[in-house]
C-alpha positions as CSV (number, residue, x, y, z in Angstrom):
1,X,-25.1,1.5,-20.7
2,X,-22.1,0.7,-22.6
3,X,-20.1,3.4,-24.1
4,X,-19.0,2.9,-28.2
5,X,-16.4,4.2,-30.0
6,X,-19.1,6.3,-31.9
7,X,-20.3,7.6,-28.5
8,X,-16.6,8.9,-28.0
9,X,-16.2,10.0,-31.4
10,X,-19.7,12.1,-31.0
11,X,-17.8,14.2,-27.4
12,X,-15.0,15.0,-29.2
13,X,-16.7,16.1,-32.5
14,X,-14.2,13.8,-34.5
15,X,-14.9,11.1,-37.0
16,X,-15.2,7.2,-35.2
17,X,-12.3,6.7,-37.7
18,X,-10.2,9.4,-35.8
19,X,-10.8,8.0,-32.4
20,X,-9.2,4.8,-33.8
21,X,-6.8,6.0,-34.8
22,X,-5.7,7.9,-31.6
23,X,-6.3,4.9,-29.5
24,X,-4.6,2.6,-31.8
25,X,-1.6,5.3,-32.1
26,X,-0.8,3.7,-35.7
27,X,-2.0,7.1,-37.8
28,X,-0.2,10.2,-36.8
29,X,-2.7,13.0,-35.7
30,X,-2.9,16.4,-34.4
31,X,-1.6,17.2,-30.9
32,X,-5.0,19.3,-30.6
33,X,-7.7,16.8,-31.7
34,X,-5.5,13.5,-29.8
35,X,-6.0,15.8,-26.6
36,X,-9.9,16.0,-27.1
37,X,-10.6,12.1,-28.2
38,X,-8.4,11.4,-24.8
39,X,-10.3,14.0,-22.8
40,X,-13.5,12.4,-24.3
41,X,-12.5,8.9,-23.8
42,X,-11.6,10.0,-19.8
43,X,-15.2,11.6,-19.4
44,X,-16.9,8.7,-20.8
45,X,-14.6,6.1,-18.8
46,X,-14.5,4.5,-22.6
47,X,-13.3,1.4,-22.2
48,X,-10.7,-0.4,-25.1
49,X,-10.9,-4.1,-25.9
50,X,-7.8,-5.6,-25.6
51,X,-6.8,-8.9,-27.1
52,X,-10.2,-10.6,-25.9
53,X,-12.5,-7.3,-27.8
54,X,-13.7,-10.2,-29.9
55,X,-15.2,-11.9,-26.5
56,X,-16.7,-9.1,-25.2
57,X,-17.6,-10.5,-21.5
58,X,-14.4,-12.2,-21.2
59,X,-11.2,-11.3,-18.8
60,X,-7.8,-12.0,-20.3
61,X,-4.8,-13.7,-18.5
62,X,-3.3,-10.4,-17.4
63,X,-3.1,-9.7,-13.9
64,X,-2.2,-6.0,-11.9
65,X,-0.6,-5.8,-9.0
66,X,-1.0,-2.5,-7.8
67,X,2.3,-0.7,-5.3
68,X,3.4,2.2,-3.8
69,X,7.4,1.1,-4.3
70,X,8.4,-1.9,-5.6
71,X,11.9,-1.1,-3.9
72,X,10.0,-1.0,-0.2
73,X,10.8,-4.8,0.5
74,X,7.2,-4.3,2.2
75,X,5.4,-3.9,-0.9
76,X,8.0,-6.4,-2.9
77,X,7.7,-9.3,-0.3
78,X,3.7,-9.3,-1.0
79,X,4.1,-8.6,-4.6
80,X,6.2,-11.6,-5.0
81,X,4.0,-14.0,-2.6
82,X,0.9,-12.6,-5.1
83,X,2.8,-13.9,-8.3
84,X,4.1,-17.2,-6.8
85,X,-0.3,-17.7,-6.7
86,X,-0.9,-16.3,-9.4
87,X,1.4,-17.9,-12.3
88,X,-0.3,-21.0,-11.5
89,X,1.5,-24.9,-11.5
90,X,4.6,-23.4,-12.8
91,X,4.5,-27.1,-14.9
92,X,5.0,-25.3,-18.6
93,X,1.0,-26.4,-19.2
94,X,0.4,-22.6,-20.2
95,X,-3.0,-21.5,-20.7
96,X,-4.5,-24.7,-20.3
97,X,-3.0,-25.2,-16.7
98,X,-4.5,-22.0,-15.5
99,X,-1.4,-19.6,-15.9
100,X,-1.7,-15.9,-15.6
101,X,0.6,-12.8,-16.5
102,X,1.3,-10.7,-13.7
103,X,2.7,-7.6,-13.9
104,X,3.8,-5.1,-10.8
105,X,2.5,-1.3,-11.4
106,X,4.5,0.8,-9.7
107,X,2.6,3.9,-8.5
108,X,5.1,6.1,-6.1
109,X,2.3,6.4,-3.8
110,X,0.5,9.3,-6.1
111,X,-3.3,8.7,-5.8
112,X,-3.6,9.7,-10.0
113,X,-1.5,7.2,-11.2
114,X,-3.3,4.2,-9.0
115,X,-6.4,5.4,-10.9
116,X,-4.4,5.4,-14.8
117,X,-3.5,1.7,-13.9
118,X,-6.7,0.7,-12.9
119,X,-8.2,2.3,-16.0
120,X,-5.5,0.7,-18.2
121,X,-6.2,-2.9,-16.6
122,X,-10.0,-2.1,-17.3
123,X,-9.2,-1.8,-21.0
124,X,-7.3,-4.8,-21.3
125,X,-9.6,-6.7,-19.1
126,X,-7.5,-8.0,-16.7
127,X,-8.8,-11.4,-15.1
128,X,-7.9,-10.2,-11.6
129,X,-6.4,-6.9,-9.6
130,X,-4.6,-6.8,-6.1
131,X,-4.2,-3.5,-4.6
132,X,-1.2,-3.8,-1.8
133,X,-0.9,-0.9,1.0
134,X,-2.5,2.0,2.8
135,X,-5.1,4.1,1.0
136,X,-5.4,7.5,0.6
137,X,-7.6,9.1,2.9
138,X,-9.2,11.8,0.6
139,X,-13.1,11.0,0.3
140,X,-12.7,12.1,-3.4
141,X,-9.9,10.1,-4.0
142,X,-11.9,7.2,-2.1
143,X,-14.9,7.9,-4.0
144,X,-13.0,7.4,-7.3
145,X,-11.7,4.1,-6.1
146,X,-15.0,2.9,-5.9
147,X,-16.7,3.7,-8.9
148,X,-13.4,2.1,-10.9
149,X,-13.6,-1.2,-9.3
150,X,-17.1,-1.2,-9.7
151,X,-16.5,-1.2,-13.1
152,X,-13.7,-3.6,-13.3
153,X,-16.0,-5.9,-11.2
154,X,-18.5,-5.3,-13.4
155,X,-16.1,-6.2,-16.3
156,X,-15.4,-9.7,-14.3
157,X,-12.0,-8.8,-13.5
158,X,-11.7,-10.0,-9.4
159,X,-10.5,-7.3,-7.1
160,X,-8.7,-8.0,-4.1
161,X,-7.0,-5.4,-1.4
162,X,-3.9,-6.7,0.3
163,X,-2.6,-5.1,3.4
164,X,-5.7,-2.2,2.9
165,X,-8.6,-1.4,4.5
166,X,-11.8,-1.9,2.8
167,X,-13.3,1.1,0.4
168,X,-16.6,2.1,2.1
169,X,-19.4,1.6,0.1
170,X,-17.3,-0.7,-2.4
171,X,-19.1,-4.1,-3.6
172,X,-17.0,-4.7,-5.6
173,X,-14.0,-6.2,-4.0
174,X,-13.5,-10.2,-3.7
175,X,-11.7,-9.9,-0.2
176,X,-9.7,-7.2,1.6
177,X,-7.1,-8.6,4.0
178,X,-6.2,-6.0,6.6
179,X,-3.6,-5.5,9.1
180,X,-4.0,-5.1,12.5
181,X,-1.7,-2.0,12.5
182,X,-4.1,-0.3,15.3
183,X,-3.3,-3.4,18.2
184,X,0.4,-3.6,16.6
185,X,1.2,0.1,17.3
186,X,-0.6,-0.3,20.7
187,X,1.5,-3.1,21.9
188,X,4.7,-1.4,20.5
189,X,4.4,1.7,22.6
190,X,2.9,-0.5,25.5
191,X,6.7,-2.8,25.1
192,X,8.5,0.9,25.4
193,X,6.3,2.0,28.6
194,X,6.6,-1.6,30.4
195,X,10.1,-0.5,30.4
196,X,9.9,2.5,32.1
197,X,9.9,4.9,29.2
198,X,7.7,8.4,29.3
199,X,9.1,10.4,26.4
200,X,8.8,8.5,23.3
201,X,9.0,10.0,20.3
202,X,6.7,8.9,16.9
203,X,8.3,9.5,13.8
204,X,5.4,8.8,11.1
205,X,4.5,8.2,8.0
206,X,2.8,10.5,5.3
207,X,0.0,12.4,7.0
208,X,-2.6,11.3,4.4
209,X,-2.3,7.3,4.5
210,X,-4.5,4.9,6.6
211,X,-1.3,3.0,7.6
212,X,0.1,6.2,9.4
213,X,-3.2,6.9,10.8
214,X,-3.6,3.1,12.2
215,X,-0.4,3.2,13.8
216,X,-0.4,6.3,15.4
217,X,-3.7,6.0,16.6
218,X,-2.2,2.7,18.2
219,X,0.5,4.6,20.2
220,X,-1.3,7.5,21.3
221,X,-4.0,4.8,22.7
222,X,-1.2,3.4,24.6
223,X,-0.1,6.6,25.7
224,X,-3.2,7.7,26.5
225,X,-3.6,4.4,29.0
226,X,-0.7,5.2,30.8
227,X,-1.6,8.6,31.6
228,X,0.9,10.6,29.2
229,X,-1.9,12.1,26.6
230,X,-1.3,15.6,26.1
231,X,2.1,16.1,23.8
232,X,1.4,13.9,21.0
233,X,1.8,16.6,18.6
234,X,5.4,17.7,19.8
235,X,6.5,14.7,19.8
236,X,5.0,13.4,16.6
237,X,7.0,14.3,13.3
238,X,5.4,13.3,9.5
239,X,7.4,12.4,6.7
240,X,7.8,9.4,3.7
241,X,8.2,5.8,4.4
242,X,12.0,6.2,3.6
243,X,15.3,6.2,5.4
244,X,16.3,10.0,4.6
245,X,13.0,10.3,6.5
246,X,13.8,8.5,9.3
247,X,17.0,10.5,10.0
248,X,15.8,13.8,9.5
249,X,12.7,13.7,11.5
250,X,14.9,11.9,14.5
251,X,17.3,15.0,14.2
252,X,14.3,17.0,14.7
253,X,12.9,15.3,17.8
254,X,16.1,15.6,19.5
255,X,16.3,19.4,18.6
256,X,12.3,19.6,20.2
257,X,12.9,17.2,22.9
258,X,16.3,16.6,23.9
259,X,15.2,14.2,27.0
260,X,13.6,11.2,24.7
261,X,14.7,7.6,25.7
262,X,12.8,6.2,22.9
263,X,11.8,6.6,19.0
264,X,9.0,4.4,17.7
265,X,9.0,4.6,13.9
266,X,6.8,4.1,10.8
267,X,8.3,1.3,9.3
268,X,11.6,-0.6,9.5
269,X,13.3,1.3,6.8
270,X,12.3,4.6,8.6
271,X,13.8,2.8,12.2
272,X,17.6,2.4,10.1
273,X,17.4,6.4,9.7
274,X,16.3,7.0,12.9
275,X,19.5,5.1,14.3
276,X,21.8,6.8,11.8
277,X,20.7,10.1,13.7
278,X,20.9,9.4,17.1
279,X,24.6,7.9,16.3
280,X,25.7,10.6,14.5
281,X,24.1,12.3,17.7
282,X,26.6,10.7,19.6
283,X,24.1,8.9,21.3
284,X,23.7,5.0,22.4
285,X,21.1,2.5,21.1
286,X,19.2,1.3,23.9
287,X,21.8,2.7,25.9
288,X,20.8,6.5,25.7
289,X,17.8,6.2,23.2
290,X,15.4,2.8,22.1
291,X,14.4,2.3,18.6
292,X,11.5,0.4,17.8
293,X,10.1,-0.3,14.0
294,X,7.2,-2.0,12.0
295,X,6.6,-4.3,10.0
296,X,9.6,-6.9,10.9
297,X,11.3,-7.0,6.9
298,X,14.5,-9.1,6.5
299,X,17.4,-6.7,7.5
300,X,15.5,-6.0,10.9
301,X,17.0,-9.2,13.1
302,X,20.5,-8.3,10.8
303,X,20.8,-4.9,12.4
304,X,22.8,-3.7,15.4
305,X,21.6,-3.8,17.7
306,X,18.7,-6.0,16.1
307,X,15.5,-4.0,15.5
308,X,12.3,-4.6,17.9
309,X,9.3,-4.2,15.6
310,X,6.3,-5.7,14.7
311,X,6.1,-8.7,12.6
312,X,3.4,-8.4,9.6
313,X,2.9,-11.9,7.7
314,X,3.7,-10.4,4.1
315,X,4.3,-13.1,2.6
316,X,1.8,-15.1,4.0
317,X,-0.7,-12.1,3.0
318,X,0.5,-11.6,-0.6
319,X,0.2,-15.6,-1.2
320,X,-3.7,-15.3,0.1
321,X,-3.9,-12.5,-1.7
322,X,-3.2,-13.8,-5.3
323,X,-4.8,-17.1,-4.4
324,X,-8.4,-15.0,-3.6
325,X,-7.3,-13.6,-7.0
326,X,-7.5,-16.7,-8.7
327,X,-10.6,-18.1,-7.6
328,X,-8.1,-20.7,-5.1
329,X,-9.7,-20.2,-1.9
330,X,-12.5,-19.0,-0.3
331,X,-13.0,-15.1,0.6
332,X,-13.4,-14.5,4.4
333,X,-16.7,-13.9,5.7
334,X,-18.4,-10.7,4.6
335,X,-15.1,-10.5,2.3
336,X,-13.0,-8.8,5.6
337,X,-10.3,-10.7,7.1
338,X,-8.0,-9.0,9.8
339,X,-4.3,-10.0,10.2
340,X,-2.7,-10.1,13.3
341,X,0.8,-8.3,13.9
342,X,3.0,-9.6,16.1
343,X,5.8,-7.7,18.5
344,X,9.1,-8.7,18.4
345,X,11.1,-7.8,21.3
346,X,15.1,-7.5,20.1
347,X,18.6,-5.5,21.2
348,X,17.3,-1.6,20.1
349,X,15.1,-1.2,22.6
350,X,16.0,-1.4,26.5
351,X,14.7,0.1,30.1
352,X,15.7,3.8,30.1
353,X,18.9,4.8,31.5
354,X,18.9,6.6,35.3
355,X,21.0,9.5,36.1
């Protein structure tokens, strides 16, 4: 049933005229009663008209693009694909030709702001949403996630996941394009063990993401295979998908194993801290110690020695993506398509020196 502004009005024990006022911010009104009508409006997921109230099943041309960092060329690269989609012909034909807004929300990875977007979307029903990245793996977080695109879906806004994993239980999303990050990691570690390397070090992402879960998994599998299971968790060091990251937890493999040939880490940008340490170390890439990333963004082939990683199709991905948004191609079968990763063998990572 839909919720009205008198419905809201009623939970907070304010006048409908109040609750306008408050969500309209043109009246001034007490700190006090503002918090209530918001706390009421939250409890009763009220939903705003924007600029289309006075067509009340229709979506307007604004479309979300939901990121962790827009400064992480790996959430950029897709964000920009997505827009190149989604702003239609680019031929000056405006509304008529199909053209959308798109704007980039930027939620630093915290699991309450990705929910205040979504909700603020909803209220100015947006025509589509594409959510780029790993998820949080909280169930109540997940569970969240759900019920708001439900209700976006619900609202005819298309929802599309971009480098995610599906949302169990979630109908409502168009298409979520996955990466292969599992068989990527896997074939990573399985490059560094083909080369004769047996203590690798994993320096990963944040402990709660499905990204850093995927990947890990990946290289302990290949571990496993080879027979060298049993000090993952040594060996294994959490942290942001950032450079200061990189370097810090390299420092601290060192310090807990000082005989590792080889670091695989999260991402690309978490590979260029990892070499900053083990040169400061006074230490050789491949030479003394291989580096490996993920993900394969532009500076990887510019670095020296030139970073093996694995290539993810981000661009490719974020162009599907904002063409599933706008109704431009078909969704995959059962709405699930899996992209392949692809290794890239380059200078940072060589056999393991003897003696």
């Amino acid at each position: 049933m839909t919720v009205t502004l008198a419905d809201v009005a009623a939970r907070a024990r304010v006048s409908p005229a109040t609750v306008s006022r408050v969500l309209n911010g043109n009246y001034p009104v007490a700190a006090s009663t503002r918090e209530r009508v918001l706390r009421a409006v939250d409890d009763l997921d009220y939903v705003l008209n924007g600029p289309a109230s006075a067509l009340a099943a229709a979506t307007s041309d604004l479309v979300g693009i939901l990121v962790n960092d827009i400064a992480d060329p790996f959430f950029g690269i897709m964000a920009g694909a997505a827009q190149t989609e989604i702003g239609g012909p680019g031929d000056g034909s405006g509304r008529a030709g199909g053209e959308k807004l798109a704007i980039v929300c930027n939620t630093g990875g915290s699991p309450e702001r990705e929910l205040t977007y979504l909700t603020l979307l909803q209220r100015q029903r947006a025509a589509a949403v594409i959510l780029t990245g790993g998820a949080v793996e909280d169930p109540a977080h997940q569970a969240a996630m759900s019920a708001k695109l439900a209700k976006l879906a619900d609202a005819g806004t298309r929802v599309v996941l971009c480098g995610r994993p599906p949302l169990p239980d979630s109908e409502a999303v168009v298409a979520a394009l996955a990466f292969d990050n599992r068989v990527g990691g896997r074939r990573l570690t399985e490059h560094l063990l083909s080369l004769g390397h047996r203590r690798i070090g994993y320096v990963a992402g944040p402990l709660e993401r499905t990204t850093t879960r995927h990947r890990l998994e990946g290289h302990r599998d290949a571990m496993r295979a080879a027979g060298l299971a049993g000090d993952e968790e040594r060996l294994t060091v959490h942290g942001p998908y950032d450079r200061r990251s990189g370097y810090d937890a390299t420092l601290e493999l060192l310090r807990r194993e000082p005989e590792v040939t080889a670091v695989v880490a999260a991402n690309d940008t978490v590979a260029l801290g990892a070499c900053a340490a083990i040169r400061e170390s006074g230490l050789r890439i491949p030479e003394d110690i291989s580096v490996a990333g993920f993900d394969d963004l532009p500076f990887s082939v510019d670095a020296v020695p030139a970073l093996t990683t694995v290539r993810l199709p981000l661009f490719e991905a974020g162009a599907r993506a904002g063409r599933l948004a706008m109704g431009k191609e078909t969704p995959p079968p059962g709405g699930i398509a899996t992209i392949a990763a692809e290794l890239m063998v380059r200078g940072s990572t060589a056999p393991p020196r003897v003696g």
